[in-house]
C-alpha positions as CSV (number, residue, x, y, z in Angstrom):
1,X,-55.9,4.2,51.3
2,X,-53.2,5.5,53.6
3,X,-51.2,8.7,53.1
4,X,-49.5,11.1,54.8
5,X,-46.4,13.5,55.2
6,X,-42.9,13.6,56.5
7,X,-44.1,16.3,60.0
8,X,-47.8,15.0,60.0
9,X,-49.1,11.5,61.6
10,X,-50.8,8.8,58.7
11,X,-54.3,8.9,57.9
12,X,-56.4,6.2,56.7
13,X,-59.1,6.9,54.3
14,X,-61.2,3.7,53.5
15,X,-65.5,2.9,53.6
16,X,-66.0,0.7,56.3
17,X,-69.0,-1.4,55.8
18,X,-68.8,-3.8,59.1
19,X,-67.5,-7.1,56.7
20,X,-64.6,-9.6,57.4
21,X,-63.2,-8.1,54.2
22,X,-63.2,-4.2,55.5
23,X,-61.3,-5.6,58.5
24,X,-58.6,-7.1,56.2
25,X,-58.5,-3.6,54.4
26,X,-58.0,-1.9,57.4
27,X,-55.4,-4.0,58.7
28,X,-53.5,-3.8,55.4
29,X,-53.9,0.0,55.1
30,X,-53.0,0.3,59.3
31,X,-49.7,-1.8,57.9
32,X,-49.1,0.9,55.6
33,X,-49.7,3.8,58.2
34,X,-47.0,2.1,60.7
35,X,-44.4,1.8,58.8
36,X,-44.6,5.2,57.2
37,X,-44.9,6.4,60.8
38,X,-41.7,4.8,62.3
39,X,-39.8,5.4,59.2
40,X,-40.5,8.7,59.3
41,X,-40.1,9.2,63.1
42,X,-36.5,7.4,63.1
43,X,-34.9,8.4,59.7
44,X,-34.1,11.7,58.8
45,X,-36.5,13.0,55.3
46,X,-34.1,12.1,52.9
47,X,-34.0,8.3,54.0
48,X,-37.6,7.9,55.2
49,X,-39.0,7.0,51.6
50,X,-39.1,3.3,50.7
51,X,-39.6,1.3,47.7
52,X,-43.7,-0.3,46.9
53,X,-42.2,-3.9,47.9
54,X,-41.3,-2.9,51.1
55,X,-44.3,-1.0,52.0
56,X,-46.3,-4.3,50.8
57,X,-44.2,-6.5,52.8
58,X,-45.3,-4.4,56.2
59,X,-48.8,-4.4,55.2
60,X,-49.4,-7.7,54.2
61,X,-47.6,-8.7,57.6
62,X,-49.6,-6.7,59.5
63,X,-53.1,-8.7,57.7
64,X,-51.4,-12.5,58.6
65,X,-51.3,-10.8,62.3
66,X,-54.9,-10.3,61.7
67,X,-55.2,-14.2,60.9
């Protein structure tokens, strides 16, 4: 699970039980964290939200970087 706000950094809250299949989740969830954290960094509030496609899209890039 990643979350966060518009002034604060993204934080990942996930169990982490040492399995190929935790590191997958983390990946994902670090995709999620990224791209909230440049578009909020570069793009004033009221352009910094982003539809559930696109946030897919960056996370399930960042698990075939994994790969």
């Amino acid at each position: 699970y990643s979350w966060g706000t518009f002034d604060t950094h993204p934080y990942v809250l996930m169990n982490y039980d040492n399995k190929l299949d935790d590191v997958f989740t983390l990946a994902h969830e670090l995709g999620h964290s990224l791209h909230s954290y440049y578009s909020n960094k570069n793009q004033p509030f009221i352009y910094s939200q982003y539809t559930i496609f696109l946030a897919e899209v960056a996370s399930t890039v960042n698990e075939s970087l994994l790969i």
